[in-house]
C-alpha positions in Angstrom: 74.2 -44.1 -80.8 72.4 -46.8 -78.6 71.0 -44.6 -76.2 69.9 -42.5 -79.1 68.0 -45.7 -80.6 66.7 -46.1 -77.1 65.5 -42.6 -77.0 63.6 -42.7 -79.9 62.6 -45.9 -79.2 61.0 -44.9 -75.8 59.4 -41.8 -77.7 57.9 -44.4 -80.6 56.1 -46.0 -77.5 54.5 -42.9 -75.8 53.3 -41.6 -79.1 52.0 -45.1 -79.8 49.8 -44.9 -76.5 48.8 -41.8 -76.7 47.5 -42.4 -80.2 45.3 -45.0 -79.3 44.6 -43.3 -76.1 43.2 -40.5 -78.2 45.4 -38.1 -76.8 46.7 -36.9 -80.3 43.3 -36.1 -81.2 41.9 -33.0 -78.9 38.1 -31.9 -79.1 37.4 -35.0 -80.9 33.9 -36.8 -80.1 33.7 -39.6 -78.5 33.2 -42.2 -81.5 35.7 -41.2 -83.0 33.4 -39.6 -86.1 34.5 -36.1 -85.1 38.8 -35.6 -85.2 38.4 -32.5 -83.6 41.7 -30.3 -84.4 44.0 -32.6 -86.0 42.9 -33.1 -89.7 42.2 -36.8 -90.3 44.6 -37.3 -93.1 47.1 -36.3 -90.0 45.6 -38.8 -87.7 45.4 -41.2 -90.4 48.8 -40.9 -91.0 50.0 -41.6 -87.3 47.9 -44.6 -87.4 49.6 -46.3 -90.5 53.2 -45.2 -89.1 52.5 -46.7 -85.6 51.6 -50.1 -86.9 53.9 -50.0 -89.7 57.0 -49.5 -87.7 56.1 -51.3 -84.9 55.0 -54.5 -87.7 58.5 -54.0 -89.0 60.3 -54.0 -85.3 58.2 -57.2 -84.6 59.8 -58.7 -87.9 63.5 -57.2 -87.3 63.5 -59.5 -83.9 61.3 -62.8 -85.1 62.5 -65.1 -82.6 62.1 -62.8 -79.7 58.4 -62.3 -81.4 57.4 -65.9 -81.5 59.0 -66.5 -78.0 56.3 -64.1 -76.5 53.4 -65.2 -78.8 53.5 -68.5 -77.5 52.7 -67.5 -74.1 48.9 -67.8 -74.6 48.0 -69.3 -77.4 44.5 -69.0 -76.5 44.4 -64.8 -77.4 45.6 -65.9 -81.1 42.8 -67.9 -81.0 40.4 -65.5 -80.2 42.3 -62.3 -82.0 42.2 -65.5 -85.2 38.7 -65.2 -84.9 37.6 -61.4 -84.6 40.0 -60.8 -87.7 38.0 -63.9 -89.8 34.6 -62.7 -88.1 33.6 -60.7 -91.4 33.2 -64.3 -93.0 29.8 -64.5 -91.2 29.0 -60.9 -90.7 25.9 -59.7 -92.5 28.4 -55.9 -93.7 31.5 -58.1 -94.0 33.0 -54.6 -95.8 32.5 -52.4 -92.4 33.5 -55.8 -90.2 36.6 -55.9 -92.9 37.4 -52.4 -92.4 37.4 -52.0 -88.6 39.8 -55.3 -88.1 42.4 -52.7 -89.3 42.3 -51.4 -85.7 42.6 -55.3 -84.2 45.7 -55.4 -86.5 47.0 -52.0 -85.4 46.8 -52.8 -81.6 47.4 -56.1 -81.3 50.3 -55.5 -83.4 51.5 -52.7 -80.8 50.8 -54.4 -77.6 52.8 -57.5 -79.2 55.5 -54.8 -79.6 55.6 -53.7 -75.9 55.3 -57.3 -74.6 58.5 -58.6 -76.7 60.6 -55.3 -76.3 60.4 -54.4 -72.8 60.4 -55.5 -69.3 57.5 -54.9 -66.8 59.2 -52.2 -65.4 60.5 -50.1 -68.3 56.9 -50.1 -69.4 55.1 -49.2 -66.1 57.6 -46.0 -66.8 56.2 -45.5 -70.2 53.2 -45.7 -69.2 53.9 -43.3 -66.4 55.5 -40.8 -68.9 52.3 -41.3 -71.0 49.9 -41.1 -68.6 51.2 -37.9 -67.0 51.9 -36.0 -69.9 48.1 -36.9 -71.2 47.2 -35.5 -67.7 49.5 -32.1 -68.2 48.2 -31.5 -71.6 44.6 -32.0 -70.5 44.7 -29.7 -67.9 46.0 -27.3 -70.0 43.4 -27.6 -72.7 40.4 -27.2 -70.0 42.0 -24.0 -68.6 43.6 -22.4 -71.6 40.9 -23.8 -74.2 37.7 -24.8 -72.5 35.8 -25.0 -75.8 38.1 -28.3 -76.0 38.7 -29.1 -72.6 35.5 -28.9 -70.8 32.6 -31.4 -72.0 29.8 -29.0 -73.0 27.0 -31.9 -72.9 27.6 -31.8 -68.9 28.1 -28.4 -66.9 31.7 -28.2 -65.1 32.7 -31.6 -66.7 36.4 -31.5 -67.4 37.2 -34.1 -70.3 40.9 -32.6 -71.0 42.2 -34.6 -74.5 39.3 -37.0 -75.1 35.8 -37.4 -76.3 33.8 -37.5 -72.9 34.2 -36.8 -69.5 33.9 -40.5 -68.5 36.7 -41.5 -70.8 38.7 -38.7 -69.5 38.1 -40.3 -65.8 38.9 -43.3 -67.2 42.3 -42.4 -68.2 42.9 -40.6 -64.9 42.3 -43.5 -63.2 44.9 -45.3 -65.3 47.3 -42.5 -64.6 46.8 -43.1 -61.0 47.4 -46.4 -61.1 50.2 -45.9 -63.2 52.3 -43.8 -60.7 51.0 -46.0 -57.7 53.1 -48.6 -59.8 55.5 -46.9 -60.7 59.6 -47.6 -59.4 61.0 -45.8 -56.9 65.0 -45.4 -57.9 65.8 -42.1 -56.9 64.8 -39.8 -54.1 63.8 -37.6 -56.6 60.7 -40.4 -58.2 59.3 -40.5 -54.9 57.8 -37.0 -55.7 57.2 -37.7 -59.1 55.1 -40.1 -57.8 53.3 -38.5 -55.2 52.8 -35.8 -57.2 51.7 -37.8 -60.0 49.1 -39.7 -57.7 47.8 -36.6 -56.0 47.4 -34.7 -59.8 45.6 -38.2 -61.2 43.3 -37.7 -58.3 42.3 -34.0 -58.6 41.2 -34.5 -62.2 39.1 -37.2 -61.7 37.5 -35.2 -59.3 37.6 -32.7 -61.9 36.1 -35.5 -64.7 32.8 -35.4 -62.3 32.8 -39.0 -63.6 31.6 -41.3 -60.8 32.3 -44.7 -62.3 36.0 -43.0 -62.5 36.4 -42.2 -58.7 34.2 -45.4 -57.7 37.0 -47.4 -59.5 40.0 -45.5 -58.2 39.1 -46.0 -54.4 38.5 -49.9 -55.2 42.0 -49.8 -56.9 43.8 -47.9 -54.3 42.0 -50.1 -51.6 43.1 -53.2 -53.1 46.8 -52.2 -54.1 47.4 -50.9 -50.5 46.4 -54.4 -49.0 48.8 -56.1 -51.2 51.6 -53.9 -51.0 51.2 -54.2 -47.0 50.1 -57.3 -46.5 51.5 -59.5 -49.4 54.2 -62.8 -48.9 53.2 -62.6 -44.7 52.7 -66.2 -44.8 49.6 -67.1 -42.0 48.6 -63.2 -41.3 48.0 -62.6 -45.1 45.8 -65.9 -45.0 43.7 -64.4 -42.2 43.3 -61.1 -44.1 42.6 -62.3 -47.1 40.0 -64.4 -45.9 38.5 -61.8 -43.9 39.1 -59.3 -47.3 37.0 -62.3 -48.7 34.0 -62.4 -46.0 33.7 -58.7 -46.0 33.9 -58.3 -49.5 30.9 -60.6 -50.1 29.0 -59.3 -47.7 29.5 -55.8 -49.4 28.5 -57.3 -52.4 25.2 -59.0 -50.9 24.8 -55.6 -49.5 24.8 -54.0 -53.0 22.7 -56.8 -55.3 20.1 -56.6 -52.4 19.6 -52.5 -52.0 20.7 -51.6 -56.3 17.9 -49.9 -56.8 18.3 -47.6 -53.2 22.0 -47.1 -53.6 22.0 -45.8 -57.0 19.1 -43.5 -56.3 21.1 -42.3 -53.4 24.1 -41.8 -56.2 21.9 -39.5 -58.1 21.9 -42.7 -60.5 19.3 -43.9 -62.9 18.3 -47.2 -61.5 18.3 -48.7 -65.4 21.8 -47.0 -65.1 20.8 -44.2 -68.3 18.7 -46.9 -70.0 21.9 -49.4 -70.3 20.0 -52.5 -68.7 17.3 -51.9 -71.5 20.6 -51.9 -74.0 21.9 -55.3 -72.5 18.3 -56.9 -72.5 17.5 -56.2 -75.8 20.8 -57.2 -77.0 20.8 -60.5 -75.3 17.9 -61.1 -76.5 19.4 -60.8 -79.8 22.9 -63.0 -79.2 20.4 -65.7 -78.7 20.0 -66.1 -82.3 23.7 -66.3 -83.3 25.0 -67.4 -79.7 28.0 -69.3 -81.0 30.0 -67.0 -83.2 28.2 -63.6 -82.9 27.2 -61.4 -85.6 30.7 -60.4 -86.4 32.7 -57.4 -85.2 31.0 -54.1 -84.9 28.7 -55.2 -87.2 25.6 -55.7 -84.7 25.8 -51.5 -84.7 26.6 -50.6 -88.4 25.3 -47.7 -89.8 22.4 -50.0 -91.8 22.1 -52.5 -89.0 18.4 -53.1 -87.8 19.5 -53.7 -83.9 20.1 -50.4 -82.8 16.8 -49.5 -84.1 14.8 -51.8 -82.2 16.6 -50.9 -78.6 15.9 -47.2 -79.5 12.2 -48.1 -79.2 12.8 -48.9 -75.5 14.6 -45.7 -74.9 13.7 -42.7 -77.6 13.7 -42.9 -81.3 15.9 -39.9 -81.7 18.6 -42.2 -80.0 20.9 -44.4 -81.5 22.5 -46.9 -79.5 26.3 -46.9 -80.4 27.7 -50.0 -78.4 26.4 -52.4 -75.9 27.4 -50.0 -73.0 29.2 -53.5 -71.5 32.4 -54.7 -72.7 31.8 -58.1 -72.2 28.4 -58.3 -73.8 30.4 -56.4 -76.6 32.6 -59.5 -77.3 29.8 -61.5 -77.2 28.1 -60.0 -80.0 31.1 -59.9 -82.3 31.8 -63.3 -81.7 29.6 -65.1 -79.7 29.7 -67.0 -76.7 32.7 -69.0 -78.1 34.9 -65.7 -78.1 33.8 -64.3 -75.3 34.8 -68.1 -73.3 38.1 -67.5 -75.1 38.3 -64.1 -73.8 38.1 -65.4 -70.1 40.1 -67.9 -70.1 43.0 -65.4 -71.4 41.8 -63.0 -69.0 41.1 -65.2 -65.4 44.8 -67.3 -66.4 46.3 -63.8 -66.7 44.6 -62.4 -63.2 46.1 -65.7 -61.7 49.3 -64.8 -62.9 49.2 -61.4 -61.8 48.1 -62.1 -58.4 50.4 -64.5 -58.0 53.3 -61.6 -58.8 51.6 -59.2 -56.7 51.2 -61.3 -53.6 55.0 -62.4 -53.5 56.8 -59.3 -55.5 58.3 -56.8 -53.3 58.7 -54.7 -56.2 55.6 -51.9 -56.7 55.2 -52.3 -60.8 54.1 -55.9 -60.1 50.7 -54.4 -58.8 50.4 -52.8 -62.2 49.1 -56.1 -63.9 47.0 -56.8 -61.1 45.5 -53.1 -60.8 45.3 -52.8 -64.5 43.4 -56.1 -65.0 41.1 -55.7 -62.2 40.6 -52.2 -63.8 39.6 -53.3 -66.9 37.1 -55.8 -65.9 35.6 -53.6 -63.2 35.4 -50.6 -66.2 33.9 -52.6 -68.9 30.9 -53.5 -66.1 29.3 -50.0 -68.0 31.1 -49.2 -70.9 32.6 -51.0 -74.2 36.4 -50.8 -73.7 38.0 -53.5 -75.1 37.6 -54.8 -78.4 35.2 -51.6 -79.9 37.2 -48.8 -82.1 41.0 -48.4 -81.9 41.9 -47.9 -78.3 44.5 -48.1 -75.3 43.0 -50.6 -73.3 43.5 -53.6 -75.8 46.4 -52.7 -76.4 47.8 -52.5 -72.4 45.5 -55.8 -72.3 48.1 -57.6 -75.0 50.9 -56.5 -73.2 50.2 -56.9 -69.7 48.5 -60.7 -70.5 52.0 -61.5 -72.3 53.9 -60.2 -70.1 52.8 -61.7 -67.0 52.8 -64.9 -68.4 56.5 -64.6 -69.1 58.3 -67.6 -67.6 60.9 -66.2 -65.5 62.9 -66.8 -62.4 61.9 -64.3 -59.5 64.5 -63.5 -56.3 63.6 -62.8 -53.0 66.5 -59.9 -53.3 66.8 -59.5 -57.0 67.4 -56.5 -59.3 65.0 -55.8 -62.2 65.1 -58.6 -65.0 65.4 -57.7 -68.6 62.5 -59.6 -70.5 64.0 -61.3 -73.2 67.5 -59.4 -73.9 69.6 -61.7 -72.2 69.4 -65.7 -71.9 67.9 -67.3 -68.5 71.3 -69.1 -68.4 73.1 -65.6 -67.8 70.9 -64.0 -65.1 72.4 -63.8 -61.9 72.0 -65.8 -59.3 71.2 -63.9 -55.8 68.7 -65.3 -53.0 66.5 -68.4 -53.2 65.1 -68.9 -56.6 61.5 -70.0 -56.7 60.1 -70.8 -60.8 57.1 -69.1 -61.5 55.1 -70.8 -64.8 
């Protein structure tokens, strides 16, 4: 009967993700107007069940829940203040009726990050992520109506809206798999095979941002699972990592303009700097608090109007095209500082696990986080619509911050199921905070 309840519980989780993912709804648009083949009372349906029963879980084990929310106070904070942010919103109903989603993944994420361990979720996520894949490539060769993005020629976008989301999630997947534990001969070519799949369709995605991104991640998770806990020599590299990575970066700032010609690029990356100017422009006259979520583009909002005279009239700007600006206009400069402190503690944490973990799914937080900063540098992924990446955000933030004995030689530790009293005690025990 437990490993039933563990069953379904494991199958709860990957429908959860691939919910918010989008993966349930195939040939839907992009913004989520369009539900494609799934009938929206359907989808509507899944929604209320995922953050119903993953509410009631939360409930069902209050201590462990409180236990995990009081590792960063700080993202209550901020999630305190994107729910209450229709208080100074000029269409407090649309701001009202879009916190649903806040509530929906922040509820979920809270869910992962109390239930289980950083390993048993880089296998969910794994499991997700590779059935996503599966099914994608089945809808682009058995249904290309669905599976191919008709607004750009040979562009593969498999389950979801776009082919740059589609890369996105590929990029995820293989990062997932990099991450993923090795226990049995047999994983080692899931995992290969899972990497070399990931790979192929974001070739497939044509999405350049999405391959750009995988051969930083894959650059940077090799150094640290090679190089990582070497004492002097990982000083050396890291400080060289450091010298040529800033040079790099002069490099770029210097030559933009060149190197994204070279890309085939628009050098105002497809009118997006016009997009951030004009909306900066704007934050300056609520920079505190914002103009409340999603409601700087509302359907009777002035804003996207204006930017549309610097790019065509027939356009409507739907986000910010940055995730970071994004915050900023929900909730100002105050959320958005309350959004980096979460996020640079959390990369300080990760690091910190990646550097001295011999295990592979302690580059998942690391990977994932450097992912999502790197990925929001062009599009809105965070707190915009219902979607995965705040929801991985949550858990992966909480979860990192766990306090929790780490062995030089120890097995896998369960997150909150047993007390720190009870663990064993193998190897030298440093305390991480």
């Amino acid at each position: 009967m437990k490993k039933l309840l563990l069953f379904a519980e494991n199958c709860f989780v990957v429908i959860g993700l691939t919910f918010f993912m989008g993966g349930l709804t195939p040939g839907a648009s992009a913004d989520g107007v369009d539900t494609g083949l799934v009938p929206e009372i359907i989808v509507t349906m899944i929604r209320y069940f995922i953050w119903f029963v993953s509410a009631l879980l939360l409930l069902l084990n209050g201590k462990r829940t409180l236990i995990t929310m009081r590792r960063d106070w700080i993202l209550w904070i901020l999630t305190f203040l994107v729910l209450f942010s229709f208080a100074w919103s000029d269409f407090p109903e649309w701001t009202l009726l879009g916190n649903r989603e806040i509530a929906q993944m922040t509820c979920f994420g809270l869910y992962i990050a109390t239930r289980f361990s950083l390993r048993e979720q880089v296998k969910l996520y794994a499991v997700t992520f590779g059935i996503g894949a599966i099914a994608s490539a089945a809808f682009a060769i058995a249904m290309p109506s669905v599976g191919l993005d008709i607004d750009h020629v040979g562009a593969w976008r498999g389950l979801y809206g776009h082919k740059n989301v589609f890369g996105s999630m590929m990029v995820m997947t293989f990062l997932a798999f990099f991450a993923l534990p090795v226990e049995r001969p047999l994983d080692r070519w899931i995992k290969r095979i899972g990497i070399g799949g990931a790979a192929a369709l974001i070739l497939l995605s044509t999405s350049r941002t999405a391959l750009v991104l995988a051969f930083t991640l894959l650059a940077l998770m090799w150094f640290y699972r090679n190089y990582r806990w070497q004492g002097k020599r990982s000083i050396v590299l890291g400080s060289l990592g450091v010298l040529v990575g800033g040079a790099v970066t002069v490099g770029i700032l210097t030559n933009w303009v060149a190197l994204l010609t070279a890309l085939g690029r628009d050098p105002t990356l497809t009118g997006r700097t016009y997009i951030w100017k004009v909306s900066l422009n704007y934050l300056l006259e609520r920079p505190l608090f914002g103009f409340g979520r999603s409601s700087f583009w509302a359907p009777d909002s002035p804003y996207p109007r204006a930017i549309s005279t610097y790019l065509s009239q027939s356009f409507r700007a739907p986000h910010a095209h940055n995730g970071f600006i994004e915050i900023a206009l929900d909730v100002g400069l105050v959320g958005l500082a309350l959004f980096l402190i979460c996020y640079v503690s959390g990369f300080l944490k990760a690091l910190m696990r990646a550097y001295g973990s011999k295990h592979p799914e302690h580059i998942w937080s690391l990977g994932f986080l450097t992912f999502l900063a790197l990925n929001n540098m062009t599009e809105s992924y965070m707190l915009r619509l219902a979607n995965v990446y705040w929801v991985l955000f949550i858990a992966t933030l909480l979860t990192v911050k766990q306090r929790m004995p780490i062995f030089e030689d120890e097995p896998e530790l369960p997150l909150l199921t047993r007390s720190y009293r009870e663990l064993p005690q193998v190897g030298k025990v440093r305390e991480q905070v």
